[in-house]
C-alpha positions in Angstrom: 56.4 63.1 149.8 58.1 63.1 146.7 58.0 59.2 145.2 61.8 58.4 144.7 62.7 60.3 148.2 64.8 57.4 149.6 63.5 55.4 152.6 65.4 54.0 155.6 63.4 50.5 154.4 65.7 49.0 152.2 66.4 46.3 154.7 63.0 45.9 156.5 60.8 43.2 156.9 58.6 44.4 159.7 55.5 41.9 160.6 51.8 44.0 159.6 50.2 44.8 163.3 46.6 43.7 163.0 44.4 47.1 162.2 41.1 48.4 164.1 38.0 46.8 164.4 38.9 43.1 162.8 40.5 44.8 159.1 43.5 43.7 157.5 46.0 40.4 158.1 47.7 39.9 161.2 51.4 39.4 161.0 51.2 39.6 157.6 54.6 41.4 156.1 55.2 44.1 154.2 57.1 42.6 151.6 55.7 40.6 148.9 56.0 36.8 149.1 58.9 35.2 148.5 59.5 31.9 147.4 60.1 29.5 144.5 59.1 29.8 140.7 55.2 28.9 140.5 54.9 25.3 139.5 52.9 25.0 136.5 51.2 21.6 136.3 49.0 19.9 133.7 48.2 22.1 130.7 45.6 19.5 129.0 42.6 21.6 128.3 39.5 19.9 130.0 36.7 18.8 127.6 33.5 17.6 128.9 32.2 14.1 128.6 28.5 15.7 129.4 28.4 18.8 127.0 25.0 19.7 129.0 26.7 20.2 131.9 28.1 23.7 131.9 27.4 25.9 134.6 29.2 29.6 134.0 28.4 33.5 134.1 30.2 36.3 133.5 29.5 40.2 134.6 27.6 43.3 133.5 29.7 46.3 134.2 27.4 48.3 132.7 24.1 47.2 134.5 27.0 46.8 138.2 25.8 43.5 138.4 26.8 39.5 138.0 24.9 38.9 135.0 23.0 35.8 135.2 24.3 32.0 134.6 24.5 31.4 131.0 24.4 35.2 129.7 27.3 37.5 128.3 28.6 40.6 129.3 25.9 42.1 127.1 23.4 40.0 129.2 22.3 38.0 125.8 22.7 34.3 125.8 26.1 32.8 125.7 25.3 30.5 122.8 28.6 28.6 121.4 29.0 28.1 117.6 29.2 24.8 117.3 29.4 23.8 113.5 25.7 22.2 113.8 24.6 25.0 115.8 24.4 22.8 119.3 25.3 23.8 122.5 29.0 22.6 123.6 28.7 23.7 126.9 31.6 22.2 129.1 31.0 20.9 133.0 31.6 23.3 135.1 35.5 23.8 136.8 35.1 24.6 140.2 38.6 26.1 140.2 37.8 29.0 137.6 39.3 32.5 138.1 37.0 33.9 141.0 36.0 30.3 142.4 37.0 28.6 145.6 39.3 26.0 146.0 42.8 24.7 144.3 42.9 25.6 140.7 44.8 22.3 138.9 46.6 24.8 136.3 48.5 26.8 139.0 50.2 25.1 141.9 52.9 26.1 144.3 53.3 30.1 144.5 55.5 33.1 145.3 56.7 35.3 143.3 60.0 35.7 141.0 63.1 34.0 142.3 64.9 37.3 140.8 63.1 39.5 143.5 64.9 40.6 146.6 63.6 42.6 149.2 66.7 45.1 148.7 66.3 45.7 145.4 68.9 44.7 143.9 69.4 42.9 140.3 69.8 39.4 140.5 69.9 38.4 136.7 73.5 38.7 135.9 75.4 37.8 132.8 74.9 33.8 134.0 70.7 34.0 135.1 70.0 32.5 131.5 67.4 35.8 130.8 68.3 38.1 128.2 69.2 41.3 128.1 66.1 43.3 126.9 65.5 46.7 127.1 61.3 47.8 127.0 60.1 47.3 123.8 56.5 49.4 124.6 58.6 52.7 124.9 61.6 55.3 124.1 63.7 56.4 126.7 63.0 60.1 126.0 59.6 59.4 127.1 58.8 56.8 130.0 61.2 57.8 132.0 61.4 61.3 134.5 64.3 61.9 136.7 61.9 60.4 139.3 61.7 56.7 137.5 65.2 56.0 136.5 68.1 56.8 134.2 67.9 56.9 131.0 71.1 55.5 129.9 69.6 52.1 131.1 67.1 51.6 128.4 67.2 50.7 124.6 65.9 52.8 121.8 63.2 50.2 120.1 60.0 52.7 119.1 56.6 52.5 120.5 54.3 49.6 119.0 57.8 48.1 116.6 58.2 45.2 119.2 57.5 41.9 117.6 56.3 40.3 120.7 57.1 37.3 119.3 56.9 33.5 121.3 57.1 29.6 120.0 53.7 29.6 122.1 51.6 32.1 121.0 52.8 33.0 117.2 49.9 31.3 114.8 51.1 28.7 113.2 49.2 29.5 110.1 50.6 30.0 106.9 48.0 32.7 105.5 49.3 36.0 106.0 45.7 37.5 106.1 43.5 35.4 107.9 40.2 35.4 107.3 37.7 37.3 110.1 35.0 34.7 111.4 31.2 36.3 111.8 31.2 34.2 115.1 32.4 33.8 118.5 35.7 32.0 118.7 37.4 29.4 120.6 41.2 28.7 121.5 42.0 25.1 123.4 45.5 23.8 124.1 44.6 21.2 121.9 43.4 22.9 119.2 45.1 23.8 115.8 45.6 26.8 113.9 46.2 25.6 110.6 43.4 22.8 111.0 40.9 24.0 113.2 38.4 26.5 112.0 37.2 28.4 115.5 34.4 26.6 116.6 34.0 24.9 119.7 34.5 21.2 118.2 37.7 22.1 115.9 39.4 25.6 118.1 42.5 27.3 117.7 45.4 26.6 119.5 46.6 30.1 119.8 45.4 33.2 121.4 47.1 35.1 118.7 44.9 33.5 116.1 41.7 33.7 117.9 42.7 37.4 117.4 43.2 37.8 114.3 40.2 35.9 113.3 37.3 37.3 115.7 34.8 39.9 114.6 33.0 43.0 116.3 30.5 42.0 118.9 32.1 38.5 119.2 33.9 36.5 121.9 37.6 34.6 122.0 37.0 31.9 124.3 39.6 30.2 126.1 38.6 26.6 126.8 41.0 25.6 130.4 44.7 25.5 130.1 47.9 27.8 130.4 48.7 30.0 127.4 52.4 31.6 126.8 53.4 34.2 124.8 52.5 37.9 124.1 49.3 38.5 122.3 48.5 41.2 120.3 44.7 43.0 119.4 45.2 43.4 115.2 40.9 44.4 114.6 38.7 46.6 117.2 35.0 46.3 118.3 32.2 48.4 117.2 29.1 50.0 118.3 27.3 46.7 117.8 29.5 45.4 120.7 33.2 44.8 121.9 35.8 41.9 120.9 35.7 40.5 124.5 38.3 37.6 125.7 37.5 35.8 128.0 37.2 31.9 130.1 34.7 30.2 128.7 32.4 30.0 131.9 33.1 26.8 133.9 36.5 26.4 132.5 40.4 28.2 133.6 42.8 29.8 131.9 45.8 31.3 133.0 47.8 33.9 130.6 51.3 34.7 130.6 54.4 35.3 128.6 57.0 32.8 127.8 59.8 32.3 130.3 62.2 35.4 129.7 60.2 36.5 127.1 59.9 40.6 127.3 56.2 42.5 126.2 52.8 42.8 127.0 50.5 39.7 127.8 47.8 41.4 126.2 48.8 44.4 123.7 45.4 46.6 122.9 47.8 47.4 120.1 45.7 51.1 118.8 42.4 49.2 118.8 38.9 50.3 120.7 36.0 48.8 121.9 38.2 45.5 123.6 37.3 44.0 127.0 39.3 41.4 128.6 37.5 39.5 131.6 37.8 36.4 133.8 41.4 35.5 132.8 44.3 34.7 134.9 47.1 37.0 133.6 50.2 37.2 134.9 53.2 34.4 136.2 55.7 36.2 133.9 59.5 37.7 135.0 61.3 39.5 132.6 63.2 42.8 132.3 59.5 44.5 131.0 56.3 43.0 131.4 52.7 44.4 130.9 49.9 42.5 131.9 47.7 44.7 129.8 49.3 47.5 127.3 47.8 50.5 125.8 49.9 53.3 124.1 48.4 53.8 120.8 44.8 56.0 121.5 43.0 53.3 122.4 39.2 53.7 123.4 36.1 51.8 125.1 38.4 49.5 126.9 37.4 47.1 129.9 39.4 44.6 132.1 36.8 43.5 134.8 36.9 40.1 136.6 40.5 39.3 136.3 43.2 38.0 138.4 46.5 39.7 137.7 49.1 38.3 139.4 52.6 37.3 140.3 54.4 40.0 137.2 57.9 40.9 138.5 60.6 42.5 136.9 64.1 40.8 136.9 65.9 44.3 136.1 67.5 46.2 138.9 65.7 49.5 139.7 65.4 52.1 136.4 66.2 49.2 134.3 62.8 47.8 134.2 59.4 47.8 135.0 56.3 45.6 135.5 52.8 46.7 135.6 49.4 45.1 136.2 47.8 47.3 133.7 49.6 50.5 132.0 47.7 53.4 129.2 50.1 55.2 127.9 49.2 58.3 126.8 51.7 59.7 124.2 49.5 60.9 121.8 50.5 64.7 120.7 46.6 66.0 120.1 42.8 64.9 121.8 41.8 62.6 119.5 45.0 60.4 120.3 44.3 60.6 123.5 43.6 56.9 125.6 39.9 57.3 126.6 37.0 55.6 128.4 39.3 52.9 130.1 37.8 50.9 132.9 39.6 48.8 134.8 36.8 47.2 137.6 37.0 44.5 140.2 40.0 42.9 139.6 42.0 41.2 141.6 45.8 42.1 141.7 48.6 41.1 143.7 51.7 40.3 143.9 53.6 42.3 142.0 57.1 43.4 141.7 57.5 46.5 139.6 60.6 48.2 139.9 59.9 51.7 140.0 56.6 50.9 137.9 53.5 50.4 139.5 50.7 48.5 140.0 47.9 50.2 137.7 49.2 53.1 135.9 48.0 55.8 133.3 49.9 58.4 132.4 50.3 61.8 129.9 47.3 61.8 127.2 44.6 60.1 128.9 41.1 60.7 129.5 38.2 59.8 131.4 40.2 56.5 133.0 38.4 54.4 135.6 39.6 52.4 138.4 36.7 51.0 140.6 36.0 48.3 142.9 39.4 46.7 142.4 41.6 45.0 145.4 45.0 45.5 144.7 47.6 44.0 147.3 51.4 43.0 147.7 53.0 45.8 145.2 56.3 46.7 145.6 55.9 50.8 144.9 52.5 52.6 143.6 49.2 50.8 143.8 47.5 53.1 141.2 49.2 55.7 140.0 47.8 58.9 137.7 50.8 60.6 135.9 51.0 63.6 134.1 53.4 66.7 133.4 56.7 64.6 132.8 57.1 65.1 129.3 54.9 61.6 127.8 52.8 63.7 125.4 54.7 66.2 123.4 52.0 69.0 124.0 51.9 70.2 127.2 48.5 70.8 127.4 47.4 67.1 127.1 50.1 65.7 129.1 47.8 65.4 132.2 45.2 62.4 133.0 42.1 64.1 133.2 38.3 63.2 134.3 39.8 60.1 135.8 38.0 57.8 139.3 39.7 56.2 141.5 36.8 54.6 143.2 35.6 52.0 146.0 39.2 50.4 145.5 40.5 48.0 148.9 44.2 49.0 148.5 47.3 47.3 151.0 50.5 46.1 151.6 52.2 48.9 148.6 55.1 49.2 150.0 58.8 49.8 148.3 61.7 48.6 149.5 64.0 51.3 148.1 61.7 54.8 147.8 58.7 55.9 149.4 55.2 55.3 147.5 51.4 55.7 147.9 48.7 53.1 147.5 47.1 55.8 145.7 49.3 58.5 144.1 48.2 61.5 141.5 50.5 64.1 140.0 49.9 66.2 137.1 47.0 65.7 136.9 43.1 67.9 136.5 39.7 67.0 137.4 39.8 63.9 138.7 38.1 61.7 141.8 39.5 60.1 144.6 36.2 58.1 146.1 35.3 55.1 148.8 38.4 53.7 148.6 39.7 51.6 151.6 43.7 52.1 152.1 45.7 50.3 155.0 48.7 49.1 156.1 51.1 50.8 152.8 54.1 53.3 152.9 51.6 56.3 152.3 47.9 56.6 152.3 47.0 58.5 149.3 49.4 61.4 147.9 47.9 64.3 145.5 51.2 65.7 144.5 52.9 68.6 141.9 56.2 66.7 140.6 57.3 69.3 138.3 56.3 72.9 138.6 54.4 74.6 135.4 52.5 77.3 136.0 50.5 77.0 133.2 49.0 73.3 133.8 49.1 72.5 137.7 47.4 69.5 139.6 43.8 71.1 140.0 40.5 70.3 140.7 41.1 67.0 142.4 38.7 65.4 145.4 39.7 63.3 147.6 36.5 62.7 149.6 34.5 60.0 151.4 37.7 57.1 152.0 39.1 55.5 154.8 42.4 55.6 155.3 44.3 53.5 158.5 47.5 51.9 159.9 49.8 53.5 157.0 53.5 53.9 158.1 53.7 57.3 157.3 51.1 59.9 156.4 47.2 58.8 155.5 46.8 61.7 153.1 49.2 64.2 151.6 48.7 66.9 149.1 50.9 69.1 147.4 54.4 69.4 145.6 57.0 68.5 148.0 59.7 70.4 146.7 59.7 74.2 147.0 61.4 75.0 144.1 61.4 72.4 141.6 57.9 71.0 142.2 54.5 72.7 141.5 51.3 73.7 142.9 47.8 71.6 143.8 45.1 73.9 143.4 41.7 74.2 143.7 41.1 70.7 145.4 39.1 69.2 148.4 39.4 66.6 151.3 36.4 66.0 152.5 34.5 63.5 154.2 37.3 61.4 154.7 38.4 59.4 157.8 41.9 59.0 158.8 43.3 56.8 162.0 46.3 55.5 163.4 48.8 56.8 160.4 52.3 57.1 160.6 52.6 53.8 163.0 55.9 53.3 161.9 57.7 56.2 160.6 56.6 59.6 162.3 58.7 62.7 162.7 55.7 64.2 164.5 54.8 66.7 161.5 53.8 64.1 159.1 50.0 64.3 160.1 47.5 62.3 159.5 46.9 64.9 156.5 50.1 66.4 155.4 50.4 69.3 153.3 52.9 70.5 151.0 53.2 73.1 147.8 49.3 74.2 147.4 47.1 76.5 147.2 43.1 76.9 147.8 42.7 73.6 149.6 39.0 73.0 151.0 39.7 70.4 154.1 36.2 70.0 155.9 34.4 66.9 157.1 36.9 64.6 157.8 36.9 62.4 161.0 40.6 61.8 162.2 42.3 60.4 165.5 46.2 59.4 165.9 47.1 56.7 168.2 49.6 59.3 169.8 48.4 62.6 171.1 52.5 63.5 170.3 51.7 62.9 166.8 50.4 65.5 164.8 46.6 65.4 163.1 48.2 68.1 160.8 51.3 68.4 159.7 53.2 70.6 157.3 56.5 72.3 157.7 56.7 74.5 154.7 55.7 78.2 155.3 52.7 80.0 154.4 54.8 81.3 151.2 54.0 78.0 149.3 51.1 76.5 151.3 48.4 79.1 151.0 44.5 79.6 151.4 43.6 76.4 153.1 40.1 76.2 154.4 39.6 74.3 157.5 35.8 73.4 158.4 33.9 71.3 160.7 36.7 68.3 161.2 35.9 66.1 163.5 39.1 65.1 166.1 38.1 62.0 167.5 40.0 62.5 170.9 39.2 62.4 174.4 41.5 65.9 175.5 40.8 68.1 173.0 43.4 70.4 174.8 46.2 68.4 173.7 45.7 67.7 170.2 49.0 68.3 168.3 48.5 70.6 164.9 51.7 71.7 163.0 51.1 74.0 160.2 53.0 76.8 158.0 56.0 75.6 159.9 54.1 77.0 163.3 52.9 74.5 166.1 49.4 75.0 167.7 48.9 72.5 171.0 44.7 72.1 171.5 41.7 72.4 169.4 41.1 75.7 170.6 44.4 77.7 169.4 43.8 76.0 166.3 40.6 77.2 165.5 41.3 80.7 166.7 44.1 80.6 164.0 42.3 79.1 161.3 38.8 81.0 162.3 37.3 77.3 161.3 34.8 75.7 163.2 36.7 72.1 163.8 35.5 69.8 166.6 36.7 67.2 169.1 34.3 64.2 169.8 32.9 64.4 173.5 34.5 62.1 176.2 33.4 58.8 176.3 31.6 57.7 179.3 33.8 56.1 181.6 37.1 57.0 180.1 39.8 58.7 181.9 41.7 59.8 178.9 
């Protein structure tokens, strides 16, 4: 189902039914929460009376595991750089991003007072905000027919933003700043003209810590709440990434000034970056990034983060808000954004316009999403985009070698245009793996936007997740459009197991798989059951013209009368397992009746 095709949802507010076997949130609602402004309290960074007492870790993406207490991402001792070369280890904050309990920087909740569940703009020429177009992009290029009008949005050029806040901007005079051969530390407290990085005398600024760290260094952020955009002006190396992170034990929350437009964290062209263990988000604006790539970055990691309560204030097509967004404008390979991983984060709450939750689109390569949970997006959970026009040669406007892997995906749902949790369009060679997708407007979509002949979606799998309690379809592939959208080719579902889709919204053809414009579809596998023998397990309505050579194999219909399973295909309806097979000459079966059961 094409993205923008308008939903009868713009007023509802339905309650979440509980999902099989103990998953998901009863009564939870579709919507995002709404509610009041977060409450900010104390901002005083915390300083230990017993430096001795610290008790932090951080992770090892590349070894999969928790690295141990003590040790950094590189699994080598987390030593500060203290002037005399002690260890300023601060007591350990049992409120930290990823802990349990109430963290003292962030009280109250909800999300932006500007959001409403009908999508509407509630800014107005009296909300106080200004008026500010996107200052990460040009309107000939973010935006398809399918993400807004053009006319809405200014004409400031990529990366020409100043991103500039009271909070964050250095307050040192040097225009140059010297690059410190240690790791570096920012407190609330601290001073940028004074204080020389260490963890007795830090920086007060993020910015700063910035543009004074080295390769194979750290920014630490001692506990407190940090406004303002920040901006990566120097990249890692071989030796090691610039990293930014908590200092372990300690909190820190990240987030723009009120009204203030930009990305929380710009990667700003640089490679070899990883941001972990922050709190980003608590920002409303017309545009807001949590983390922003657009200039070929490379060897980029956010792992560990919470990312959280971003909205936009713009009415639809006039805004945007994104969790984390690569975008991949580049015009040849080598300005491509490459070797991205974005791993086991937690995001939520999110209001983003016709944006979405994680997004990479046009020149982009070899992107990973894995092990995140994302939850309580208004549109796209993670979205893959490609063919619209980002990159100016064809060829490389298409995310490629991309995973989408062991992701826990809910509650994306839009209230003004259908979505996925997980959608991909234009896009080649890319995997769709373990993921665990419930209770969203669509399951996961594998879709053609705009037909090219040349450079179709191809080569995608879609194998091995479970996919339940969606309103509409668990899995859909193929260009919805006959004539305006292209083809998916050369793809497979397999392995995948689908169940109780299309709970709310069901014209009986949807399907637990639906297909649409495709060709050379391998569909073999799966395990799939309906909570409605009137529903269909298959559904497509288009003729065999434009769905072609789709291979059905060894599907397992988890139903007790295999004699009235509904399948709808090539616009042609086949009533049992039997007269399906004999059409598809597949070998598809139905489970055997349970003992006992008089279904």
């Amino acid at each position: 189902m094409k993205r923008t095709h308008l939903l009868q949802l713009t007023a509802l507010s339905l309650s979440v039914l509980t999902v099989l076997s103990g998953c998901g949130a009863a009564g939870a609602s579709i919507y995002m929460n709404n509610g009041e402004v977060v409450n900010i309290g104390d901002a005083t960074v915390q300083v230990p009376d017993d430096p001795e007492a610290a008790d932090g870790a951080s992770s090892d993406k590349t070894q999969g595991t928790p690295a141990a207490a003590g040790t950094d991402a590189q699994g080598t001792d987390a030593a500060p750089q203290n002037a005399d070369g002690t260890d300023p280890a601060s007591s350990s904050d049992p409120n930290a991003v990823g802990s349990s309990g109430t963290d003292p920087y962030i009280t109250g909740g909800g999300i932006s007072p500007y959001y409403k569940p009908d999508g509407t703009d509630t800014t107005g020429s009296d909300s106080g905000l200004p008026t500010i177009t996107d200052p990460a992009t040009t309107p000939d290029q973010i935006w398809s027919e399918n993400r807004g009008d053009t006319s809405t949005l200014g004409n400031t050029a990529v990366g020409t933003s100043p991103y500039t806040s009271a909070s964050t901007q250095s307050t040192a005079e040097t225009a140059a700043p010297a690059r410190l051969d240690y790791d570096v530390y920012v407190a609330t407290t601290g001073d940028d003209n004074t204080g020389t990085g260490t963890y007795d005398n830090p920086f007060r600024t993020i910015q700063k810590g910035l543009d004074s760290v080295t390769a194979n260094h750290k920014v630490y952020l001692l506990s407190g709440i940090y406004e303002g955009a920040n901006k990566f002006t120097a990249s890692g190396s071989g030796k090691g990434p610039i990293t930014v992170t908590t200092y372990p034990g300690n909190s820190a929350t990240v987030q723009l000034a009120p009204g203030e437009s930009g990305a929380i964290f710009d990667i700003n062209g640089q490679s070899n970056i990883t941001i972990s263990n922050l709190r980003i988000g608590y920002s409303y604006a017309p545009w807001v990034y949590g983390v922003f790539m657009s200039g070929g970055e490379s060897d980029i990691t956010v792992e560990n983060c919470e990312i959280c309560n971003i909205s936009t204030t713009a009415a639809p097509g006039g805004g945007g808000a994104y969790a984390v967004l690569a975008y991949g404008k580049g015009s040849t390979d080598t300005k491509a954004i490459r070797n991205v991983t974005i791993y086991d984060n937690n995001i939520h709450d999110i209001y983003t316009g016709l944006s979405e939750g994680i997004a990479a689109s046009g020149n982009v390569d070899s992107i990973y999403v894995d092990g995140n949970t994302i939850y309580e997006i208004s549109n796209i959970g993670i979205d893959l985009i490609g063919g619209i026009g980002y990159s100016e040669d064809q060829a490389l406007d298409h995310p490629r070698n991309c995973q989408i892997s062991g992701n826990t995906v809910y509650h994306c749902v839009s209230p003004f245009a259908a979505c996925a949790a997980i959608y991909v369009s234009g896009c080649r060679d890319c995997v769709i793996t373990d993921n665990y997708v419930y209770e969203n407007a669509y399951g996961i979509e594998v879709a053609d936007e705009n037909y090219n002949m040349y450079y179709p979606t191809t080569n995608i799998s879609v194998d091995g997740n479970t996919v339940h309690n969606n309103h509409d379809s668990g899995i859909t592939i193929g260009g919805v459009n006959p004539i305006t959208s292209g083809y998916v080719t050369n793809s497979k579902l397999t392995r995948n197991i689908l169940y109780n889709n299309g709970m709310y919204i069901n014209d009986g053809a949807n399907g637990e798989i639906h297909f649409e414009k495709c060709d050379n579809i391998d569909v073999s596998d799966n395990i799939v059951r309906n909570h409605d023998y009137k529903n269909a397990v298959i559904g497509c309505t288009l003729t065999s013209e434009y769905v072609k050579n789709v291979k059905f194999n060894n599907n397992l219909y988890a139903y007790d009368k295999p004699e009235k399973i509904v399948f709808k295909f090539q616009g042609n309806d086949y009533i049992g397992l039997e007269n399906w097979n004999k059409f598809t000459g597949g070998k598809d079966i139905s489970a055997p009746k349970a003992a006992g059961s008089t279904k």
